[in-house]
C-alpha positions in Angstrom: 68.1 52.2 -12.4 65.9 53.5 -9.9 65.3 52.0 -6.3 61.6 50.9 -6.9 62.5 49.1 -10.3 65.3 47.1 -8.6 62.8 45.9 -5.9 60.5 45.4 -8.5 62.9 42.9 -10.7 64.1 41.3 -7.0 60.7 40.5 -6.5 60.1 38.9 -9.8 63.6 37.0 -10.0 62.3 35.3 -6.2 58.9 34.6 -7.8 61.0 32.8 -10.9 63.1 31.3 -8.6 60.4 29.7 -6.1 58.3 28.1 -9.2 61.5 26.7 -10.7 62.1 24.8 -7.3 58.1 24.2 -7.0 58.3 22.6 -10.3 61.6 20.7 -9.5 59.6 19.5 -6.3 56.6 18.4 -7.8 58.9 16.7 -10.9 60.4 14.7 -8.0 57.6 14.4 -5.7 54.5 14.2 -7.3 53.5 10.7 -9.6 52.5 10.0 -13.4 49.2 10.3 -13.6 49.1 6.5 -14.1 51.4 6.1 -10.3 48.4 7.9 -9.0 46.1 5.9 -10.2 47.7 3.2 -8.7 48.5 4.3 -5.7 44.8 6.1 -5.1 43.6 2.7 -5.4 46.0 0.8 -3.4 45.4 3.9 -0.3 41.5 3.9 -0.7 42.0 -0.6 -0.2 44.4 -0.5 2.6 42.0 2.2 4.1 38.3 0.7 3.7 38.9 -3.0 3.0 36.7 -2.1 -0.7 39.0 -2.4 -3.7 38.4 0.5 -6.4 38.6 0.9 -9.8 39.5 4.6 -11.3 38.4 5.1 -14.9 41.0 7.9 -15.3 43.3 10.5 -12.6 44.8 13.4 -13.6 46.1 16.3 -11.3 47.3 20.2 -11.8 49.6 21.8 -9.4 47.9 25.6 -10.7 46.6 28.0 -9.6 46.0 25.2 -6.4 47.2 21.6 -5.9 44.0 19.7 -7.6 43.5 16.0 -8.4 40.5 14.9 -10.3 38.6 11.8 -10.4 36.5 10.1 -12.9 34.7 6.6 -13.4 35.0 5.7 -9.9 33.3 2.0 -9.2 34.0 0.4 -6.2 33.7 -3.6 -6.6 30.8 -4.6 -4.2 28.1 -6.6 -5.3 26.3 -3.5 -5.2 28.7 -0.9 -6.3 29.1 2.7 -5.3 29.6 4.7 -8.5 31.3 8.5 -8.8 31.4 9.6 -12.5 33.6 13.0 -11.3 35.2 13.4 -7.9 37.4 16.5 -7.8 40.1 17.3 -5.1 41.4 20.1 -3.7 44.8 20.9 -1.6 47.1 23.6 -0.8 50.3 24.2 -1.4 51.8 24.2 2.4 50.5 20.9 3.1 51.8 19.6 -0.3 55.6 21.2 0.5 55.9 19.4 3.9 55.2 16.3 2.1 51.8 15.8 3.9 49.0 16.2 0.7 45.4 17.5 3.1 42.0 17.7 0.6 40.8 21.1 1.9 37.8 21.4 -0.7 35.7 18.3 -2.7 33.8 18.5 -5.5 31.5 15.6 -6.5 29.0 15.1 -9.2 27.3 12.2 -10.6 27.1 10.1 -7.7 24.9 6.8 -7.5 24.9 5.0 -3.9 22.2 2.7 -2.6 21.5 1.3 0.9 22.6 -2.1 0.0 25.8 -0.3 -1.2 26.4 1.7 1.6 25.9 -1.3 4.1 28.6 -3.2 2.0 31.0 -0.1 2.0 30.5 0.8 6.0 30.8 -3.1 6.9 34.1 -4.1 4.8 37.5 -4.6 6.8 37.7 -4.7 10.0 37.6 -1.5 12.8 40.7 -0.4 13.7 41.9 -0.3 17.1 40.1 2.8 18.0 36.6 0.8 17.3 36.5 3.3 14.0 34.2 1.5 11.4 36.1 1.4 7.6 33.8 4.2 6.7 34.6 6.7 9.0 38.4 5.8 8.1 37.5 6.8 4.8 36.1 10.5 5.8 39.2 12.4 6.4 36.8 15.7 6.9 38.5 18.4 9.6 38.5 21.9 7.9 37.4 20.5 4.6 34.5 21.5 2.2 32.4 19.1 0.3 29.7 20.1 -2.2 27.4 17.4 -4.5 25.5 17.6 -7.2 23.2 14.6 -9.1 23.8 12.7 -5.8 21.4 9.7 -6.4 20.3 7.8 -3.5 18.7 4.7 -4.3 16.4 3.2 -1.5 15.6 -0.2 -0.7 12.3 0.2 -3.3 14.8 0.7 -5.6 13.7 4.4 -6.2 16.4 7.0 -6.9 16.1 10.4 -5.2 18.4 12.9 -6.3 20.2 15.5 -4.0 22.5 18.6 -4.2 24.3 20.3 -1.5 27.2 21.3 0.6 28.6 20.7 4.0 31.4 22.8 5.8 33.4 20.8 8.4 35.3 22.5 11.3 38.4 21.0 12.7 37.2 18.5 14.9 34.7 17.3 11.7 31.8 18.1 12.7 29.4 20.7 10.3 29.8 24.0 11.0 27.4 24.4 8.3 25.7 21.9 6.0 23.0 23.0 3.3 21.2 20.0 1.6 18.4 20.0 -0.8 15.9 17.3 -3.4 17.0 18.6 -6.9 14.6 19.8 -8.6 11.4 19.4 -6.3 8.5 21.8 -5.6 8.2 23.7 -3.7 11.7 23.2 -2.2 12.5 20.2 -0.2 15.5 21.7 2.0 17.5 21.5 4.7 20.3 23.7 6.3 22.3 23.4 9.7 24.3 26.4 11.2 26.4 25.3 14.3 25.5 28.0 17.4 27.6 29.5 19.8 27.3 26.6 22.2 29.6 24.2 20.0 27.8 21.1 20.2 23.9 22.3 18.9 23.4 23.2 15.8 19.9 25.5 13.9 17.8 23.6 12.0 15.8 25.2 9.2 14.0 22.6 7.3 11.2 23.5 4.2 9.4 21.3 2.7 5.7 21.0 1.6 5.5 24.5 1.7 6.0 24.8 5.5 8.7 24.8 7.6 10.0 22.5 10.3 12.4 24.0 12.5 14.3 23.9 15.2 17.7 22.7 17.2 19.7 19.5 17.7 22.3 19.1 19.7 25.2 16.3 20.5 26.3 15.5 23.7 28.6 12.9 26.3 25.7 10.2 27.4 26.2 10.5 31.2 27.5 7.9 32.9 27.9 5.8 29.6 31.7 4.1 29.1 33.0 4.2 25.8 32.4 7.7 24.2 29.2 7.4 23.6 27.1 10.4 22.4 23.6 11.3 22.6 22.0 13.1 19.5 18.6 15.1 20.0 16.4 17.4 18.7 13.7 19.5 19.2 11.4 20.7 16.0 8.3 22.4 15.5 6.7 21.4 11.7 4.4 24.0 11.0 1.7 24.4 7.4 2.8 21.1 6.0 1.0 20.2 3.0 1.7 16.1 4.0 0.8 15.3 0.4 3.3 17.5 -0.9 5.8 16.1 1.5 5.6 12.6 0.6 5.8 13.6 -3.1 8.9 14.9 -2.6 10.4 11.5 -1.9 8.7 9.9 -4.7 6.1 8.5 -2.2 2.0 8.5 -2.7 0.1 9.4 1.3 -3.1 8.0 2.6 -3.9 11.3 4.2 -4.0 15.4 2.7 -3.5 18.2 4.7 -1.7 20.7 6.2 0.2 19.9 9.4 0.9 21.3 12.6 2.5 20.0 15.9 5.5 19.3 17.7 8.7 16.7 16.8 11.4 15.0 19.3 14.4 12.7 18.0 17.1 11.0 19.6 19.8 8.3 19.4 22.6 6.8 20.9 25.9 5.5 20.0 29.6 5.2 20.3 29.8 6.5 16.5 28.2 9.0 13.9 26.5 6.1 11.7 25.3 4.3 15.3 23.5 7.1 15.9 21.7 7.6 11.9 21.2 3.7 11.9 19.6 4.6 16.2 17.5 7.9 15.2 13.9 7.7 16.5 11.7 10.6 16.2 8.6 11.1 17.8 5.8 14.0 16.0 2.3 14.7 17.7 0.4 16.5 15.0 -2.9 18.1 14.2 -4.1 18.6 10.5 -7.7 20.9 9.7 -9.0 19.9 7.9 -7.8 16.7 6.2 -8.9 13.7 4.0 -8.3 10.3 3.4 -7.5 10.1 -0.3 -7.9 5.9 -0.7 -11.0 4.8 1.2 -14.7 5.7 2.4 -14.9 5.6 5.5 -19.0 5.7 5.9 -19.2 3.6 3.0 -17.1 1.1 4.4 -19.6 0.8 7.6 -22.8 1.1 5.9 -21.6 -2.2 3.7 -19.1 -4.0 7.0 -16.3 -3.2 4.7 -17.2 -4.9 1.4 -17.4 -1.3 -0.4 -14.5 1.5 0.8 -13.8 3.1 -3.3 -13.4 6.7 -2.8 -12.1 9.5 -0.3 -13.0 10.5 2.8 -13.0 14.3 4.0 -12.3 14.9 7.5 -13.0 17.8 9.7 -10.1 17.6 12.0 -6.9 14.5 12.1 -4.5 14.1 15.1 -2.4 11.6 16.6 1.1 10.3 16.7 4.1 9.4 14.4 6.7 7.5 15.4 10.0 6.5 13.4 12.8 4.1 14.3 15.2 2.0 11.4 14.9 -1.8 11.9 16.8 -4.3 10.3 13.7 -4.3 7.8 14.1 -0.7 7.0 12.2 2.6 8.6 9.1 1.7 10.5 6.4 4.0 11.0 4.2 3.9 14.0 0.8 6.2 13.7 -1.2 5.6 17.3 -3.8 7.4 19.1 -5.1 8.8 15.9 -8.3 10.3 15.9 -10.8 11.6 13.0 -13.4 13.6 13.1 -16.5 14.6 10.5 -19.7 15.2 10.8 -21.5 12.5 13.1 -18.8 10.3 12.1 -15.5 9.4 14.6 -12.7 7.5 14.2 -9.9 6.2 16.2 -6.8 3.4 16.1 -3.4 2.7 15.1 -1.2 1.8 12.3 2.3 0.3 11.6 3.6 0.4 8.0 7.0 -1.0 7.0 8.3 -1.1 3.9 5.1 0.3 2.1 3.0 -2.3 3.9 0.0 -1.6 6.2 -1.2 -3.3 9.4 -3.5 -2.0 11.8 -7.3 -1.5 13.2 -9.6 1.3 13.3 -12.9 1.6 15.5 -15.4 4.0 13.6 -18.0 5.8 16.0 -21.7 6.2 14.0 -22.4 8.4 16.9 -19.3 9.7 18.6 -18.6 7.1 21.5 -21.2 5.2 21.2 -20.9 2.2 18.4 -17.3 1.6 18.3 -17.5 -0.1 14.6 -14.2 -2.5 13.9 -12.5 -2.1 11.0 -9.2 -3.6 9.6 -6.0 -2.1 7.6 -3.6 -4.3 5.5 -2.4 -3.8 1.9 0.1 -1.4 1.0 0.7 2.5 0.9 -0.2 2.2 -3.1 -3.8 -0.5 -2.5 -4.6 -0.3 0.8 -7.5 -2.6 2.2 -9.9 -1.5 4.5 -12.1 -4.6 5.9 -13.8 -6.0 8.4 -13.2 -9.5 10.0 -15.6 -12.8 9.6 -17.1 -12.1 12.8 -17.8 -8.9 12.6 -19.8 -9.6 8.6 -21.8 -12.1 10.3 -23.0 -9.3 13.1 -23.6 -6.5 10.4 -25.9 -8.9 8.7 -28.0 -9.4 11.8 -28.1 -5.8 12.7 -29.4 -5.3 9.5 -31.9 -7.2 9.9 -33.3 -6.0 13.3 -32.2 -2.4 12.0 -31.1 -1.3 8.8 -28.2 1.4 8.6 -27.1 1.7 12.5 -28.1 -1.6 13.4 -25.4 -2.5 10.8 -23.2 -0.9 12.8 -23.6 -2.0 16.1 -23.9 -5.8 14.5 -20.5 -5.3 13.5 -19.0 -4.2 16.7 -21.3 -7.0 18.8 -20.1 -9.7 16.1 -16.7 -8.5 16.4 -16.5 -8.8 20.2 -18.2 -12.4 19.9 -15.7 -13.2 17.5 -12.6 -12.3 20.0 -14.4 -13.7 22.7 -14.6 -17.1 21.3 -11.1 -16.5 19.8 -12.3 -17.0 16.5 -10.0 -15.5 13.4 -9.6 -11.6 12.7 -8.7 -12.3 9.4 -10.8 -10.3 6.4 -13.8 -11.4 5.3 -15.4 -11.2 1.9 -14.0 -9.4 -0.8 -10.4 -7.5 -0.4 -12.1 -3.4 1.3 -9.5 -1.8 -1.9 -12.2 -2.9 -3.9 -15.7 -2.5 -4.3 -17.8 -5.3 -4.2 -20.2 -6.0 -7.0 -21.5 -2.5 -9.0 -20.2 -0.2 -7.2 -22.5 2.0 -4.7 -22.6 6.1 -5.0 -19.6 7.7 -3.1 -20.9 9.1 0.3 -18.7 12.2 0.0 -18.9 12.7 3.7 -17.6 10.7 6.6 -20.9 12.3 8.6 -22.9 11.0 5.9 -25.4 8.4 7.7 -25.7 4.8 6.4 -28.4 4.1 3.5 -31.0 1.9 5.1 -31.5 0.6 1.9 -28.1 -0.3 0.7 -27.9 -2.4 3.4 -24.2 -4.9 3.9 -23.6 -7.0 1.5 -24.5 -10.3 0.9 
C-alpha cells in the first residue's frame, strides 16, 4: 500500500471518527425537537418578560448547526407574528457548549406599532438600564435578512419591506440594505459604515431621486450616563414628492420635484431613545409645483366658499420639520412660500396623524393684500376656508369693488375680527367643497378674480 493511500484512508478514518463523536455530542447535548420548543419559549420569557408561543421547532446539525422556526405569536394584546424564523450557528460555538446565531433568516413577518410598544415596554430593564428589547437582540457579528416584513402603522396600513443588515462585533451595522417591496420606482435605503467607525454612507432612492448623505453616532459631551448623539447630514435631490408619499401608501397635497438640504438628530442613553427622539429638519425648493386639492384664486375670488380643483405653481419653498410625539410623527411645514403669476402665498402647517391645521395669507398682488385663509381637514379632504370675519369683509369689498376689493375686504375683516377677538373659526360652507353649482376652475393661481362671480352669498 502506497504512502499517499495510507494518508488518504488516515484522513478518512479521523473524518469517521470526529462525526461519530459529533453525533454522540449532539445525541447527548442537543434536545427533542419538542425540549426545544419548550425551552425556546421558556429563554425568549425569562429574556423579554413576553411569553411565546412556537407553532413548530425543528433543527439540523448539517452541513451547519440550524434551528428553524415557524408560527411564532407572541401573546400581547397586539401580537407580533413570525410565520418562518430560521437560525443559523456554527459548529465551534456549539462544541464549547455556548450555541451563537451567526446568520437569521426571517419571512413572513407582521408587527405593528402598538405591538412593538408592548414588546419594547414588557419586564423590567435590567441592571444595566437595557430595555427587554434590546435584551432580546443578541446581534454582534451576526447577519439578519427579511422578507414580507409587514409593518403596520398606527392607520392601520401595512407596508411591506425586504432587506438585510450586517452587524459587526460591537452590534452596530457595518452594512444595512432596506427596501419597500415591490414599489416604483425603488423605495431604498443602504448604509455602509466608513473608515471613521462611528459614521456611516447613506444612499437613499426614492421618488426617482436620491437623498444622500452621512450620519454619524457619537458620546454627547458632557452628558452622564452614555448617552449618544445621532446626526445626519443629507442632500434630497429630483424628488418626485408625489411619488414619495405613494410609496408609503400615503396621498400629498403638493406635486413636484424636490430639491434642498436635510439635518436630523437625537439623543439618548439607548438605540430606540434615539428612533422614538429623531427630529429632522429639510429646507426645500420644488419648480415648478401644484397643489393637487384646492384653488387657490378660486378660493379668494369667492372668501373661501369655492376651492374644487388644483392649483399650479410657479415655484414652492419652505420648511419641514419631523419629531415623534406621543400622538405619532408630527409634521411642521413653516415659512412656505408660493408663487404663480400675480398670485403669492405664504404660511404654515402642522399635520398629525393625517390631520391639517394651519393658515395661509394669499397676496392678489405680491405684498400688497395679504388675503387670510384657513387649513383644517385631513391629508385625504382638506378644507380651505376663511373665518366669519373675514366673509363679512369680502362681502363689503365687493360691494365698493368687485374682484380685488374682495380681497382686501377679507384681509380688513379678518384683522377686525382679531382685533375685537372675535372667533377664527370657518365660516359658511366646509372650503373641500364647492358651494352651490360649482364655478369654472381658474386653472391658474395668477388668474385674477371674476368681477362678476363675486363671494358668495
Amino acid at each position: 500500500m502506497s504512502r499517499r493511500r495510507v494518508l488518504l484512508l488516515g484522513a478518512a478514518g479521523c473524518a469517521v471518527g470526529a462525526a461519530a463523536v459529533l453525533a454522540l455530542a449532539a445525541w447527548a447535548w442537543l434536545p427533542s425537537q419538542q425540549e426545544a420548543a419548550i425551552r425556546l419559549s421558556k429563554a425568549f420569557a425569562e429574556r423579554t418578560g413576553t411569553e411565546v408561543d412556537l407553532g413548530a421547532v425543528r433543527w439540523s446539525l448539517w452541513p451547519t448547526p440550524t434551528l428553524v422556526v415557524e408560527d411564532a405569536v407572541t401573546r400581547q394584546d397586539n401580537p407580533i407574528v413570525i410565520k418562518r424564523m430560521r437560525l443559523q450557528g456554527s459548529w465551534s460555538s456549539l462544541l464549547h457548549r455556548q450555541p451563537r446565531v451567526e446568520q437569521a433568516d426571517l419571512e413572513g413577518v407582521a408587527v405593528s406599532r402598538a405591538a412593538l410598544s408592548e414588546f419594547a415596554g414588557a419586564g423590567k430593564a435590567g441592571p444595566d438600564n437595557t430595555a427587554p428589547l434590546e435584551k432580546a437582540l443578541v446581534l454582534r457579528d451576526m447577519r439578519v435578512s427579511f422578507r414580507d416584513l409587514g409593518w403596520i402603522d398606527r392607520r392601520h396600513v401595512e407596508l411591506v419591506y425586504e432587506g438585510e443588515v450586517a452587524f459587526d462585533a460591537d452590534g452596530l451595522p457595518q452594512h444595512a440594505e432596506v427596501a419597500r417591496a415591490g414599489v416604483q420606482p425603488p423605495a431604498r435605503l443602504q448604509l455602509d459604515r466608513q473608515a471613521d467607525p462611528m459614521r456611516w454612507r447613506v444612499e437613499i432612492d426614492v421618488g426617482g431621486g436620491s437623498w444622500n448623505g452621512e450620519a454619524g453616532l457619537h458620546d454627547e459631551p458632557g452628558a452622564k450616563g452614555g448617552r449618544l448623539r445621532l446626526d445626519a447630514a443629507l442632500t434630497p435631490r429630483d424628488v418626485d414628492v408625489g411619488q414619495l408619499v405613494a410609496a408609503f401608501h400615503r396621498r400629498s397635497v403638493v406635486d413636484g420635484h424636490a430639491n434642498g438640504t436635510t439635518t436630523a438628530d437625537s439623543r439618548g442613553e439607548r438605540w430606540i431613545d434615539l428612533l422614538r427622539g429623531l427630529h429632522t429638519h429639510t429646507r426645500f425648493v420644488m419648480k415648478p409645483a401644484r397643489i393637487t386639492r384646492f384653488d387657490l384664486g378660486r378660493a379668494i375670488s369667492t372668501a373661501g366658499t369655492e376651492t374644487a380643483g388644483q392649483t399650479p405653481l410657479d415655484q414652492l419653498s419652505g420648511v419641514v420639520e419631523t419629531r415623534n410625539s406621543a400622538q405619532g410623527m408630527e409634521f411642521r411645514f413653516s415659512d412656505l412660500k408660493a408663487s404663480s403669476g400675480a398670485l403669492s402665498a405664504s404660511g404654515k402647517i402642522k399635520v398629525l396623524n393625517g390631520k391639517l391645521n394651519g393658515d395661509l395669507a394669499v397676496d392678489v398682488v405680491d405684498g400688497v393684500v395679504g388675503v387670510p385663509m384657513l387649513i383644517s381637514g385631513t391629508v385625504q379632504e382638506p378644507v380651505l376656508s376663511a373665518s366669519a370675519g373675514a366673509v363679512t369683509g369680502a362681502a363689503i369689498g365687493s360691494a365698493v369693488l368687485p374682484g380685488v376689493g374682495t380681497a382686501l375686504g377679507a384681509r380688513l375683516g379678518h384683522e377686525v375680527e382679531r382685533l375685537l377677538g372675535g372667533s377664527s373659526a370657518p365660516a359658511g360652507k366646509p372650503g373641500g367643497k364647492s358651494g352651490g353649482k360649482a364655478a369654472p376652475k381658474s386653472g391658474n393661481m395668477g388668474e385674477p378674480p371674476n368681477p362678476e362671480r363675486g363671494p358668495a352669498r
